[in-house]
C-alpha positions as CSV (number, residue, x, y, z in Angstrom):
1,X,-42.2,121.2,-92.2
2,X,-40.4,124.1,-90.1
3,X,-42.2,122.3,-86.9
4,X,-41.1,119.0,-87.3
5,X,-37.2,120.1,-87.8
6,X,-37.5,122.3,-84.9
7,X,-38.8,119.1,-83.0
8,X,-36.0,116.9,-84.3
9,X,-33.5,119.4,-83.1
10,X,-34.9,120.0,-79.8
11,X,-34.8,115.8,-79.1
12,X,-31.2,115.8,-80.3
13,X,-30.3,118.7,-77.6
14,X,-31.5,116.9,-75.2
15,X,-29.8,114.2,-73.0
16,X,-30.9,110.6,-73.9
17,X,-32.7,110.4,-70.3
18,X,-34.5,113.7,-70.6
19,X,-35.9,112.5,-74.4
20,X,-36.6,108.8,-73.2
21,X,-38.8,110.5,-69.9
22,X,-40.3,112.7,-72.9
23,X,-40.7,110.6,-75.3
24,X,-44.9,110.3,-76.7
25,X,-45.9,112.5,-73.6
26,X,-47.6,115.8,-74.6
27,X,-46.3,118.2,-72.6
28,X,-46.0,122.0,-72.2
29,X,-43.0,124.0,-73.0
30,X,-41.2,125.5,-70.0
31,X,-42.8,128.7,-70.4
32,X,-45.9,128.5,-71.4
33,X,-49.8,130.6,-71.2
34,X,-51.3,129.2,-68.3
35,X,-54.9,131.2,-68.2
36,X,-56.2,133.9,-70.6
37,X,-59.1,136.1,-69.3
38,X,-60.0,137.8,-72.7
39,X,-63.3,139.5,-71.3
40,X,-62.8,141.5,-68.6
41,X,-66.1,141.3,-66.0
42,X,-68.7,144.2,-66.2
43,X,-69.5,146.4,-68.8
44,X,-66.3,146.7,-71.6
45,X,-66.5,150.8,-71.1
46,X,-62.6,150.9,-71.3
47,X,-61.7,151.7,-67.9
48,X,-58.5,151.1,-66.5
49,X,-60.0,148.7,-64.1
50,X,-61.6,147.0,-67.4
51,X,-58.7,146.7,-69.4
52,X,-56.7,145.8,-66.5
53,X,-59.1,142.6,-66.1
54,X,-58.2,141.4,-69.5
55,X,-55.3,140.1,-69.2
56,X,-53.0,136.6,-70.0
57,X,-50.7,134.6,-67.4
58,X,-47.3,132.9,-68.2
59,X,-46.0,129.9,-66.3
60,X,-42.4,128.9,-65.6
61,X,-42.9,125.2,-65.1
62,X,-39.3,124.3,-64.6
63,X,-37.5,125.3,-61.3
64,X,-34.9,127.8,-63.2
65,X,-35.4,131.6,-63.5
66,X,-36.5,132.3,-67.2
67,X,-35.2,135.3,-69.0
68,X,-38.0,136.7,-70.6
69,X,-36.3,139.9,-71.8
70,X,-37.5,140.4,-75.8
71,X,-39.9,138.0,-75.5
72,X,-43.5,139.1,-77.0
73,X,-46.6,138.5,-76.9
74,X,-49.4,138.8,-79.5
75,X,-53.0,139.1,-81.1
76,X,-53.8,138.0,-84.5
77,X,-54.0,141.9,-85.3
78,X,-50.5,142.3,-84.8
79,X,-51.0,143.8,-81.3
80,X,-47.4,143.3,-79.3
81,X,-46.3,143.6,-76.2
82,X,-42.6,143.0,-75.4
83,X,-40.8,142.1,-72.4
84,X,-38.4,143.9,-70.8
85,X,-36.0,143.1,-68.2
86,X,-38.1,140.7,-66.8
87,X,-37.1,137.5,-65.3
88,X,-40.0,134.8,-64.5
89,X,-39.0,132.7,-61.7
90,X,-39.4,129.0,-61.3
91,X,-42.4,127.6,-60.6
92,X,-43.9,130.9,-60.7
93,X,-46.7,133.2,-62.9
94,X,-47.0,136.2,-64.2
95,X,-50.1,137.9,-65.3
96,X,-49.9,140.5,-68.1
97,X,-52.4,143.2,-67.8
98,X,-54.3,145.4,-71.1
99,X,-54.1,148.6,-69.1
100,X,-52.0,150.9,-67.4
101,X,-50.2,150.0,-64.4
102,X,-46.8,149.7,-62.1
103,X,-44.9,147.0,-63.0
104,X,-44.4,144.1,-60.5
105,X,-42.6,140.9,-60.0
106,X,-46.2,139.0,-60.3
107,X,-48.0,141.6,-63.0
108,X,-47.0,143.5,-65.7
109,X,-48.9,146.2,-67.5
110,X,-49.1,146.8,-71.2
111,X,-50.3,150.0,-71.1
112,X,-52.8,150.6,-73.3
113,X,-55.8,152.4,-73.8
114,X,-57.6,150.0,-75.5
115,X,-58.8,146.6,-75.4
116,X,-56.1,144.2,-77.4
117,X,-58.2,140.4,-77.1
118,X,-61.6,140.0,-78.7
119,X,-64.1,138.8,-76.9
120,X,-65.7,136.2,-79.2
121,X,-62.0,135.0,-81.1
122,X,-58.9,135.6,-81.3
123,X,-55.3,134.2,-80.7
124,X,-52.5,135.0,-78.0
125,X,-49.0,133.7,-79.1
126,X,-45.9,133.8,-77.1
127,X,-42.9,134.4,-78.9
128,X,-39.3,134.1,-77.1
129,X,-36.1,136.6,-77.6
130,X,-35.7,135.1,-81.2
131,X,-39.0,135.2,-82.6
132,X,-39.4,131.3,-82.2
133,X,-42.7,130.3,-81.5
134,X,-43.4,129.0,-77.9
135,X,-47.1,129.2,-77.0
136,X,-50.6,129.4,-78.5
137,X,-54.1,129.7,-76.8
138,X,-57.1,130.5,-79.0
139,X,-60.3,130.8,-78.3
140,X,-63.8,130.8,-80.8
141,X,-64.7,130.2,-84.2
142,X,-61.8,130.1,-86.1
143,X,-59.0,128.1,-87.1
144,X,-61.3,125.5,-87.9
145,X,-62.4,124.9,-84.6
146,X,-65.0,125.6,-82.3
147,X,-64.3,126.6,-78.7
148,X,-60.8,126.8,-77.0
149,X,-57.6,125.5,-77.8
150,X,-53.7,125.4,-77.7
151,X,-50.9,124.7,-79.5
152,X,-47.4,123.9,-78.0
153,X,-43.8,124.6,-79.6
154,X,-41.1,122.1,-79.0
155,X,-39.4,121.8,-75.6
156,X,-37.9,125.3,-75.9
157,X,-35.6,124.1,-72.8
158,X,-32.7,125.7,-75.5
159,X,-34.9,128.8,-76.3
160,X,-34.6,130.9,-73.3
161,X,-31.5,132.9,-72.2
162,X,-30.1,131.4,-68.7
């Protein structure tokens, strides 16, 4: 129910033109995952150069800078990793790495020690500054479905701070 009002209210912020273009087009948020590499190549011996090969990439589609500052992104364990001071440019990817590692304009580093995204199935879910869901990829036997899969939030053009 939450989805559909959230839908509703994202037509009615946008301008008559923009919801007409959108209108029964499936489309991806602004920001949204783009790739997910969830098992990093070689042997899973937890390595930083392992868990630095697990990682997931965000898009910008739209040509503004994106705010990303308290944004998260998740596991279905509860495993978080929060933005900070980060702006995503337009047009432009970033690629968030398990392990440790300097932070740069095109990769970010978790930090961790351990693996966070099963190999076999799990779920990464991007979150923006409020908490509002934006982005889902999933991938194996779960959810009632076999293989990969995503699911999109509304437009989020009103989610992001400018």
């Amino acid at each position: 129910m939450t989805g559909v009002a959230a839908a509703v209210v994202g037509a009615v912020v946008l301008p008559a033109s923009a919801a007409d273009h959108h209108h029964g087009r499936h489309h991806h948020p602004v920001v949204y995952i783009s790739d997910v590499q969830y098992d990093s190549p070689g042997r899973d011996d937890r390595s930083n150069r392992s868990l630095n090969g697990e990682w997931v990439e965000i898009t910008n589609g739209s040509r503004r800078a994106v705010n990303l500052d308290d944004w998260t992104l998740a596991d279905e364990d509860g495993h978080t990793y929060t933005f900070h001071d980060y702006r995503l440019n337009g047009r432009a990817t970033v690629r968030v790495h398990t392990g440790i590692g300097r932070d740069r304009k095109t990769d970010l580093f978790q930090d961790r020690r351990a693996y966070v995204w099963d190999n076999h199935s799990d779920t990464a879910t991007l979150r923006n500054y409020r908490g509002r869901f934006v982005d889902e990829v999933f991938w194996g036997h779960h959810h009632d479905h076999r293989g990969d899969g995503r699911r999109h939030g509304g437009d989020h053009r009103d989610g992001h701070r400018g």
